[in-house]
LUMLUMMAR-624871 format. One record per residue (C-alpha): residue number from 1; residue in three letters; x, y, z. Coordinates in Angstrom, 1 decimal, decimal comma. Layout:
BEGIN
<NUM; ALA; <X; Y; Z>>,
...
This chain:
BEGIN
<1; UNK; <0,0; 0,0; 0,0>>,
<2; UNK; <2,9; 2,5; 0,8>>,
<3; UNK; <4,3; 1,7; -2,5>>,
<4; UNK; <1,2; 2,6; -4,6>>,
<5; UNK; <1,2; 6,2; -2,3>>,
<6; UNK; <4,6; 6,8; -3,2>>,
<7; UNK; <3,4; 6,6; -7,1>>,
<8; UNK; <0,7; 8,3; -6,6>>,
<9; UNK; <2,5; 11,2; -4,9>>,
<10; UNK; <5,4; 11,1; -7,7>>,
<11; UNK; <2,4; 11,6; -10,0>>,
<12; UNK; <1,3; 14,5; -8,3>>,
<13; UNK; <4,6; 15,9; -8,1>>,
<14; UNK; <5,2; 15,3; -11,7>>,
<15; UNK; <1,8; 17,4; -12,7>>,
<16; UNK; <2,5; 20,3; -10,4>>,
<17; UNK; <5,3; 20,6; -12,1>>,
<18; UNK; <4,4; 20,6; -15,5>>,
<19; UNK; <2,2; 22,9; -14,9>>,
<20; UNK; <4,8; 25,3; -13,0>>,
<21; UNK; <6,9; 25,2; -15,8>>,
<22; UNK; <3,7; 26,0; -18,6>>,
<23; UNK; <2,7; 28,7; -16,9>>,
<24; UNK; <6,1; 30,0; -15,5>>,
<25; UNK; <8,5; 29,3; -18,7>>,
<26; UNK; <7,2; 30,9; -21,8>>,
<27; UNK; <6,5; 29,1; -25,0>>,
<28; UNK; <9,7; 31,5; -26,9>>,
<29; UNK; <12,1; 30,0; -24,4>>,
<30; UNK; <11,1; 26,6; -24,5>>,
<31; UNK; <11,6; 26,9; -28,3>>,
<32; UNK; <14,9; 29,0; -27,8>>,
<33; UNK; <16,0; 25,8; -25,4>>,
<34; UNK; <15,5; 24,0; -27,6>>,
<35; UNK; <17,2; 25,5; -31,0>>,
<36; UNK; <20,5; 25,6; -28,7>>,
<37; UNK; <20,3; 22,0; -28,2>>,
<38; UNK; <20,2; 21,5; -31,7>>,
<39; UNK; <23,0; 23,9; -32,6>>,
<40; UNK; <24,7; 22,2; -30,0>>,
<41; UNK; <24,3; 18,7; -31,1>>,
<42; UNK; <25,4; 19,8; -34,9>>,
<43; UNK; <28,5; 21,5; -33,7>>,
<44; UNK; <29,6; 18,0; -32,2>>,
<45; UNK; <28,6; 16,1; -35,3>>,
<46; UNK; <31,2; 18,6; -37,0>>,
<47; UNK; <33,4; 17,8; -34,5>>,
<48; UNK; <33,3; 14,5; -34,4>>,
<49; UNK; <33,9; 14,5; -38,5>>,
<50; UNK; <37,1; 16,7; -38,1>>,
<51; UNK; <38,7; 14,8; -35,6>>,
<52; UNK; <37,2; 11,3; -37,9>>,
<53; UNK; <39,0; 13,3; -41,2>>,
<54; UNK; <42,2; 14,1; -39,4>>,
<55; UNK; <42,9; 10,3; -38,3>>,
<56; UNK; <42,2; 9,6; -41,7>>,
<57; UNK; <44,4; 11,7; -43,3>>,
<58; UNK; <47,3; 11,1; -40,4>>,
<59; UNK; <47,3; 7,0; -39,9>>,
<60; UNK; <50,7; 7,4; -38,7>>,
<61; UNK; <49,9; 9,3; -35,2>>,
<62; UNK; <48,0; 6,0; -34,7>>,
<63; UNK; <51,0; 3,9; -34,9>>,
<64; UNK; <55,1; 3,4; -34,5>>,
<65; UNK; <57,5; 4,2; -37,2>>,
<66; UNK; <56,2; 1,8; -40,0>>,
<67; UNK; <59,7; 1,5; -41,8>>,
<68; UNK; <61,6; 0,5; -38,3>>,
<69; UNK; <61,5; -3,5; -37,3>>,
<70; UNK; <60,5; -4,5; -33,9>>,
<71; UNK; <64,2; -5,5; -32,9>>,
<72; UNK; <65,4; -1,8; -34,0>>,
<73; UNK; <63,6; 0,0; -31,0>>,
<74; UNK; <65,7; 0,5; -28,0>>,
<75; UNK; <65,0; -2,1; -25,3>>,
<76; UNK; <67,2; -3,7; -22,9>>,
<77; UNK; <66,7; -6,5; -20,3>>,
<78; UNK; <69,3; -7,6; -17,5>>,
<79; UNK; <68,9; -11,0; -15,8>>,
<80; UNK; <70,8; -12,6; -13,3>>,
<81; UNK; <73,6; -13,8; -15,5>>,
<82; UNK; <74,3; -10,3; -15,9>>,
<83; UNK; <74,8; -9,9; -11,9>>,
<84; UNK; <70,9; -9,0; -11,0>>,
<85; UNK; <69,7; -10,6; -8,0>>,
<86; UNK; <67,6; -13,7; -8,1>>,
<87; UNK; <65,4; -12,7; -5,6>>,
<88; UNK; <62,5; -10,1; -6,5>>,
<89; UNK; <63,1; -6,5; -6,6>>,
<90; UNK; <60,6; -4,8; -3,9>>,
<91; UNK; <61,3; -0,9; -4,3>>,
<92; UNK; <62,7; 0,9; -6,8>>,
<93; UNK; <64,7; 4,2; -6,0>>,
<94; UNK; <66,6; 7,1; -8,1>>,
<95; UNK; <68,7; 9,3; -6,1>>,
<96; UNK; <70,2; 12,6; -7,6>>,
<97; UNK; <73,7; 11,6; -8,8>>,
<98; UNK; <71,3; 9,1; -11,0>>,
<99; UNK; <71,7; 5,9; -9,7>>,
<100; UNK; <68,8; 3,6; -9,7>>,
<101; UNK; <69,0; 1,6; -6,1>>,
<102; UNK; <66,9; -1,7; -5,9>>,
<103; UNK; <65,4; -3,2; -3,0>>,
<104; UNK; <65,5; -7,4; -2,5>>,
<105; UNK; <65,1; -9,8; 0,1>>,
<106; UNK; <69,1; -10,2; -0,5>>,
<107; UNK; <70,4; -7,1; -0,2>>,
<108; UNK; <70,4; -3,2; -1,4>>,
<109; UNK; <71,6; -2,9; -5,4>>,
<110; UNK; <72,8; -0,1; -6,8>>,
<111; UNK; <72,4; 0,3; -10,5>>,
<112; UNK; <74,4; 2,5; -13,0>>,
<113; UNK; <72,6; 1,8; -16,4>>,
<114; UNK; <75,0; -0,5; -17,4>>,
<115; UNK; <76,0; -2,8; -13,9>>,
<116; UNK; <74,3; -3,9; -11,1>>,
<117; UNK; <76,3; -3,7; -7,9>>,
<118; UNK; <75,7; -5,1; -4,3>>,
<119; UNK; <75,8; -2,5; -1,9>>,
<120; UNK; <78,6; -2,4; 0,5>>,
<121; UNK; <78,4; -0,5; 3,4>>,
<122; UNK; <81,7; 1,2; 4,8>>,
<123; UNK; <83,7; -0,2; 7,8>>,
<124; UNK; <82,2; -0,7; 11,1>>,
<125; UNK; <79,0; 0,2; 9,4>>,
<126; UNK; <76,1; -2,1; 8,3>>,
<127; UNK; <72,3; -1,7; 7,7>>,
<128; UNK; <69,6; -3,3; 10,5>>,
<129; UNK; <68,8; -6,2; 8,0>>,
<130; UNK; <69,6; -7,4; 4,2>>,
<131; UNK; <65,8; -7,9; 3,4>>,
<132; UNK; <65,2; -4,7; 2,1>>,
<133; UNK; <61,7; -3,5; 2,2>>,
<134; UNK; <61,4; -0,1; 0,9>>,
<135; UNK; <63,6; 2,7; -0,3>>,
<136; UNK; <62,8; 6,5; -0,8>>,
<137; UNK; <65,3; 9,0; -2,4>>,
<138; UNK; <64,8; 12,0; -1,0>>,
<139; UNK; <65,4; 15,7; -2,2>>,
<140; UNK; <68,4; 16,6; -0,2>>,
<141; UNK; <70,2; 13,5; -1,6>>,
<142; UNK; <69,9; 11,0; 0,9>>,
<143; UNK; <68,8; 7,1; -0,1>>,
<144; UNK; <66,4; 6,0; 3,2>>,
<145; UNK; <66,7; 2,2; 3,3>>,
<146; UNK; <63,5; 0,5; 5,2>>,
<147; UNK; <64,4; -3,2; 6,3>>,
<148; UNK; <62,7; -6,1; 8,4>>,
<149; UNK; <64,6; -5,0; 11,0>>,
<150; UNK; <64,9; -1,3; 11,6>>,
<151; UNK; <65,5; 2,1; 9,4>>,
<152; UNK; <68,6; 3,3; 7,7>>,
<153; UNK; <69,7; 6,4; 5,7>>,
<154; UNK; <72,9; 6,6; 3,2>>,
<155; UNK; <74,6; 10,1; 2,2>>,
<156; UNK; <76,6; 8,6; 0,3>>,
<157; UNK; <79,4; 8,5; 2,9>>,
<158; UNK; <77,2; 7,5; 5,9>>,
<159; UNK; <74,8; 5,0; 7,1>>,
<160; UNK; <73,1; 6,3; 9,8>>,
<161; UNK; <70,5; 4,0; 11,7>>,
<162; UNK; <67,3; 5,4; 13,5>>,
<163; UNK; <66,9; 3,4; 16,8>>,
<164; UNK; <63,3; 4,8; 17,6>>,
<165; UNK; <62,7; 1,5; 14,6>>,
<166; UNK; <64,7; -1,1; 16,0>>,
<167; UNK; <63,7; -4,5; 15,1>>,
<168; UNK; <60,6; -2,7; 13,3>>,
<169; UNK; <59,7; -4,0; 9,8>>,
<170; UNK; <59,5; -0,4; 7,7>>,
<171; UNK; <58,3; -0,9; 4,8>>,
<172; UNK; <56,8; 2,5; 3,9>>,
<173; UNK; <58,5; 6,0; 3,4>>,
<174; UNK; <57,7; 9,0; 2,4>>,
<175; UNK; <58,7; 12,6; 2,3>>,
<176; UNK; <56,3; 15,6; 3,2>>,
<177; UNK; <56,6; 18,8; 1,4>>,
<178; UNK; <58,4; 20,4; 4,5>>,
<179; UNK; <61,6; 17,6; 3,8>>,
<180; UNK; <60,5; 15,6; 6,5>>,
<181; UNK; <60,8; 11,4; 6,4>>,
<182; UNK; <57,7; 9,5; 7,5>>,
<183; UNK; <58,5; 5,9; 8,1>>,
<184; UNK; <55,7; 3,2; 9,1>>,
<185; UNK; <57,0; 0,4; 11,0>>,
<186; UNK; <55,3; -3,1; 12,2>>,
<187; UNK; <56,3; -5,3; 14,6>>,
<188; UNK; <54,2; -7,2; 16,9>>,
<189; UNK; <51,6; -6,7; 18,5>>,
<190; UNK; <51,8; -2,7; 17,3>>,
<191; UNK; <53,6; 0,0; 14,7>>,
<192; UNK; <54,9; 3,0; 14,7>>,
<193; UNK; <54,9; 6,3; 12,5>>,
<194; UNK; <58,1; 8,3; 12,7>>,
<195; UNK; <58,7; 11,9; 11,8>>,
<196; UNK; <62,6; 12,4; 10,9>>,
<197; UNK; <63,5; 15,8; 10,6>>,
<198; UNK; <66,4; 17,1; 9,1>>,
């Protein structure tokens, strides 16, 4: 029953407001209404044909070079052969003297272009863990290394080690537009989010 109301009263609704509009809306704007739409709807017909005519004309900003073979574009793959790690890169970071550095269960890589090298820290210094969990390059230089076990940070002539994350897995980081480092650790049964200022 409250169904066949709620018709009834949509009904209703619906013939109050036809006639609002009849008597409130003249015919000339109604007619004016509509002659935009049509103008409207013709000036994307044209539209639609220009844009039709130009892919026509231009096949080749649909496609690649036609004359070039597959094998003459510029691709490159390295494996392990070529001294990658076996293991599966987690994070992926480019610091600004252009090095890519790669995150793996095995270690921190540090990437040229060309070579892949295992990252060696320097005497008497050495990151919380080897399974690397998530790197961030940020803008004043510094590689942050997350790890299963804690937070690091290379300069490129210092690792420096944040003990507020010991034994913390930190796998996120990110940098706020004020050049501060958040870091999200986990261990159990809680985490933690650190601010590092510099």
């Amino acid at each position: 029953m409250e169904s066949c109301f709620f018709i009834q009263s949509m009904d209703l609704i619906g013939e109050t407001l036809r006639t609002f509009t009849r008597r409130t809306v003249p015919r000339y704007k109604i007619a004016t209404l509509m002659e935009v739409t049509r103008n409207r709807k013709r000036q994307l017909t044209i539209k639609g044909l220009i844009v039709f005519i130009l892919l026509v004309i231009c096949p080749s900003a649909l496609s690649l070079n036609p004359t070039l073979e597959v094998s003459q574009y510029a691709h490159a793959s390295w494996k392990v052969r070529e001294g990658f790690s076996n293991g599966r890169i987690r994070s992926i970071a480019q610091t600004t003297d252009g090095y890519l550095w790669l995150s793996t269960e095995f270690g921190l890589l540090r990437f040229d272009g060309v070579r892949n090298t295992p990252f060696t820290p320097p005497a008497g210094q050495h990151l919380p863990s080897n399974a690397i969990m998530g790197l961030l390059a940020s803008r004043d230089g510094k590689l942050w290394i997350g790890t299963d076990k804690g937070l690091a940070s290379w300069d490129g002539v210092r690792l420096t080690q944040y003990p507020e994350l010991d034994g913390q897995f930190v796998f996120k980081l990110i940098e706020d537009h004020e050049g501060s480092i958040w870091a999200g650790g986990l261990s159990v049964p809680s985490g933690k989010l650190c601010q590092i200022r510099s």
